[in-house]
GUGU-57802 format. One record per residue (C-alpha): residue in one letter; y, x, z. Coordinates in pm, whole numbers. Example, Ala and Ser with C-alpha at 12.3 -4.5 7.8 and 13.67 -1.06 7.14 Angstrom:
(rec A (-450 1230 780))
(rec S (-106 1367 714))
//
This chain:
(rec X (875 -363 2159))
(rec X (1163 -543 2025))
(rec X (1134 -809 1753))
(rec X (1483 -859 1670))
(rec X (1469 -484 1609))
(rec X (1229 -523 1385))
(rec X (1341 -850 1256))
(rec X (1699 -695 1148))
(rec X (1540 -414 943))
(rec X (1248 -637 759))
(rec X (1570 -899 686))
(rec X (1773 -584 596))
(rec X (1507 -367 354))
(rec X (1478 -731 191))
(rec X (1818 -786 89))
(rec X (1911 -470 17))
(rec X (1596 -420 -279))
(rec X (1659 -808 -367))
(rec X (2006 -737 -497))
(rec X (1931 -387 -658))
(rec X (1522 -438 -771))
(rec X (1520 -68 -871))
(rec X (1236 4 -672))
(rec X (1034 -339 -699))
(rec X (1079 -327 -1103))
(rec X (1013 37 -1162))
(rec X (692 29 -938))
(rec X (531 -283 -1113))
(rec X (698 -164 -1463))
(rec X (432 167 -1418))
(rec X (190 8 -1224))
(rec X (168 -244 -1485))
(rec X (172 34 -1714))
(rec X (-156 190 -1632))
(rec X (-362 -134 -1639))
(rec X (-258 -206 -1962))
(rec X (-347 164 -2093))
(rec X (-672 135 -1911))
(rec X (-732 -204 -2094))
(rec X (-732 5 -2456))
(rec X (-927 224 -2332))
(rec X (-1220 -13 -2213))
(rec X (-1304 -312 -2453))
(rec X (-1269 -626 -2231))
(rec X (-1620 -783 -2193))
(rec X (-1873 -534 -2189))
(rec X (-2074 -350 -1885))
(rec X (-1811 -51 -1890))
(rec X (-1537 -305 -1717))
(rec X (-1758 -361 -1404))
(rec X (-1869 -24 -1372))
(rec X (-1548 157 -1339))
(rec X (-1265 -128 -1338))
(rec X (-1291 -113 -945))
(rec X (-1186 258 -961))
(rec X (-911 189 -1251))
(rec X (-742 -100 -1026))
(rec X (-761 130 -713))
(rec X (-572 396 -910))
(rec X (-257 183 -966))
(rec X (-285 49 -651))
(rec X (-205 412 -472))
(rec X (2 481 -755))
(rec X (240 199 -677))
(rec X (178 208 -272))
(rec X (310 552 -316))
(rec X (641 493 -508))
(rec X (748 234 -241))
(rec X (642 441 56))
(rec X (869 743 -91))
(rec X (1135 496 -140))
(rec X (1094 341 233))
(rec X (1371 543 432))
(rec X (1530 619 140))
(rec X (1845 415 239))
(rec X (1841 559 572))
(rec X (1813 901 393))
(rec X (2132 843 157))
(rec X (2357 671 406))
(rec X (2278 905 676))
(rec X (2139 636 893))
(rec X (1880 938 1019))
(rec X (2105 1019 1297))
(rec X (2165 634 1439))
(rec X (1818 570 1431))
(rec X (1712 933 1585))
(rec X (1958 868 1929))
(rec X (1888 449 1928))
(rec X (1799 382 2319))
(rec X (1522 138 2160))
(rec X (1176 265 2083))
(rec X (1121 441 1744))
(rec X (817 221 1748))
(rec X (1012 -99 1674))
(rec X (1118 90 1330))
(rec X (784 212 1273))
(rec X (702 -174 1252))
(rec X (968 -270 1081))
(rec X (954 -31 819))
(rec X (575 -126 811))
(rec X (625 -526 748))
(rec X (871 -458 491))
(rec X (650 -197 300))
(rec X (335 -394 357))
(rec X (475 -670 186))
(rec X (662 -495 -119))
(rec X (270 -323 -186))
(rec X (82 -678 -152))
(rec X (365 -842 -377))
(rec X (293 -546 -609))
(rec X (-97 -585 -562))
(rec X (-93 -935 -695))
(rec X (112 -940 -996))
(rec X (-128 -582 -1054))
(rec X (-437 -830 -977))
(rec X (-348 -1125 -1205))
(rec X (-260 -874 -1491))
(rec X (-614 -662 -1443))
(rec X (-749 -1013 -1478))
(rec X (-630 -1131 -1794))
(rec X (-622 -788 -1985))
(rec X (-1023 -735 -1888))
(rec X (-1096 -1077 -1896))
(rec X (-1294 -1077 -1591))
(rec X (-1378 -1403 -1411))
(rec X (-1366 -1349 -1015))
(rec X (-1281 -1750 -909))
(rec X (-1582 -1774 -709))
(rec X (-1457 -1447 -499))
(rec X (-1071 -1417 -569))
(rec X (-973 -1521 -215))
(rec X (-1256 -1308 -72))
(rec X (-1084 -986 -302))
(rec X (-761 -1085 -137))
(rec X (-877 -1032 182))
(rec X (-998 -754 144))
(rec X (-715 -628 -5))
(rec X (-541 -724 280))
(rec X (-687 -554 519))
(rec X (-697 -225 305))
(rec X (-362 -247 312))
(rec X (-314 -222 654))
(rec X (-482 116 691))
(rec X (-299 206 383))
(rec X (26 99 508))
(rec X (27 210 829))
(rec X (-54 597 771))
(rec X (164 608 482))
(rec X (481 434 626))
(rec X (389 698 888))
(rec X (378 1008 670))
(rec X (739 857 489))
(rec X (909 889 811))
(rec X (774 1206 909))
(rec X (859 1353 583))
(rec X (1246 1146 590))
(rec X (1438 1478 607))
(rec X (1206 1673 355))
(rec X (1386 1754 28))
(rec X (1013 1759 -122))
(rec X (900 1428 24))
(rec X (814 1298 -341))
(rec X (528 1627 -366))
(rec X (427 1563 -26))
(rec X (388 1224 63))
(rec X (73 1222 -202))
(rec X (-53 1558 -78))
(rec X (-61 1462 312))
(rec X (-182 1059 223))
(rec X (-454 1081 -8))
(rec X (-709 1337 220))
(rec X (-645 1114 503))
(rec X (-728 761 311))
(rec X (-997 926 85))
(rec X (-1263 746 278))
(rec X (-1120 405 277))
(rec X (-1002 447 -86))
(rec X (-1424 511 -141))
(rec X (-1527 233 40))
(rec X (-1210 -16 -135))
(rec X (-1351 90 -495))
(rec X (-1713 7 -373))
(rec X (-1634 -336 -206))
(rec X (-1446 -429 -477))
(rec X (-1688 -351 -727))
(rec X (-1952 -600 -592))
(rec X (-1680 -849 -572))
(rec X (-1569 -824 -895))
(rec X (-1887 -866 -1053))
(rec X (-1964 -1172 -830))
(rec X (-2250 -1026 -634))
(rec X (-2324 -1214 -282))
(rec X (-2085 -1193 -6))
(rec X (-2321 -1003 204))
(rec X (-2347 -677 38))
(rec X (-1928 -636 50))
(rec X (-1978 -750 444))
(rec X (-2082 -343 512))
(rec X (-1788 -273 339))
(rec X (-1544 -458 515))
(rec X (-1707 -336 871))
(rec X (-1603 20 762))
(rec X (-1265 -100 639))
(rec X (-1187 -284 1031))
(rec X (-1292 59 1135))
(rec X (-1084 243 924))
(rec X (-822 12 1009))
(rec X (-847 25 1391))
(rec X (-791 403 1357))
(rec X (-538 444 1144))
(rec X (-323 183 1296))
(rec X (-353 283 1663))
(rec X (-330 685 1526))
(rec X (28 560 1301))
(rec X (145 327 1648))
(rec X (93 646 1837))
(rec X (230 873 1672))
(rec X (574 706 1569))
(rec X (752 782 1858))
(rec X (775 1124 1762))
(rec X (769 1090 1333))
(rec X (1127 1008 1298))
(rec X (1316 1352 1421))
(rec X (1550 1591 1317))
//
């Protein structure tokens, strides 16, 4: 493993989305989007916002994780980096983790401003458990990160990657997606901590898997 490896390409995704935003912007801009429609739909207040909110804030979660995780290698794709990175002498698990930091934080960023919006337009008060939300979020996201950055560099050379990313993803992560929606239903309606803790248990788990499987497996995503 190589950290300035991985350093360069974090540093390098960074600037290159800080001087364009098209991704960043277009991602919250629809993300955004569906909270807001999903805000009409439900009148802020009343039991229906606890009982499927959860569900509502998961959906524009994926829906933005995916848009960034398409857009991931898509430098490398348009610059026809493929072939550097395919004959580097360094591991291809130092751009695995790379690409991982860099999309792990453009999804959290994303999560946040998502989070604080849900918030306001449902008026929902969480500030006894917003930090323990975050947390979980957190480590959601690194199952969630790690099989989809996986997935994006498998599917780097695909003309079809935008149909296909979704349609390998979402069987995998279908059981950590179930267990997200029902954590963060208790926590948004301020339950005790200790019927999320099951939850989280299963999320570790979830996480343990996935990330071993995606640190495996990355050697031999990024190929021809």
């Amino acid at each position: 493993m190589n950290f300035s490896i991985i350093k360069s390409i974090i540093i390098k995704d960074i600037v290159i989305e800080y001087r364009s935003r098209e991704a960043f912007n277009s991602v919250l801009f629809f993300s955004l989007l569906v909270i807001a429609i999903g805000s009409f739909a439900i009148e802020p207040g009343t039991k229906a916002v606890f009982e499927i909110s959860s569900g509502l804030l998961w959906i524009s979660y994926i829906f933005s994780s995916t848009l960034i995780l398409n857009h991931s290698f898509i430098v490398e794709k348009e610059e026809n980096i493929i072939q550097g990175l395919i004959i580097s002498p360094y591991d291809k698990i130092n751009i695995f983790l790379g690409k991982y930091a860099v999309n792990f934080i453009y999804i959290f960023c994303i999560e946040i401003i998502i989070l604080i919006a849900f918030i306001i337009l449902f008026n929902i008060n969480i500030t006894k458990s917003l930090i323990i939300l975050l947390i979980y979020i957190i480590m959601i996201d690194i199952g969630l990160v790690s099989v989809g950055t996986l997935f994006a560099s498998m599917l780097i050379n695909s003309k079809a990657r935008e149909m296909l990313l979704p349609i390998l993803l979402f069987p995998i992560i279908i059981p950590l997606l179930i267990v997200s929606v029902k954590a963060t239903t208790i926590l948004l309606q301020d339950e005790p901590y200790k019927y999320a803790v099951p939850f989280l248990k299963l999320i570790i788990s979830f996480d343990i898997v996935y990330l071993i499987s995606s640190l495996i497996l990355s050697e031999y995503s990024i190929t021809d």
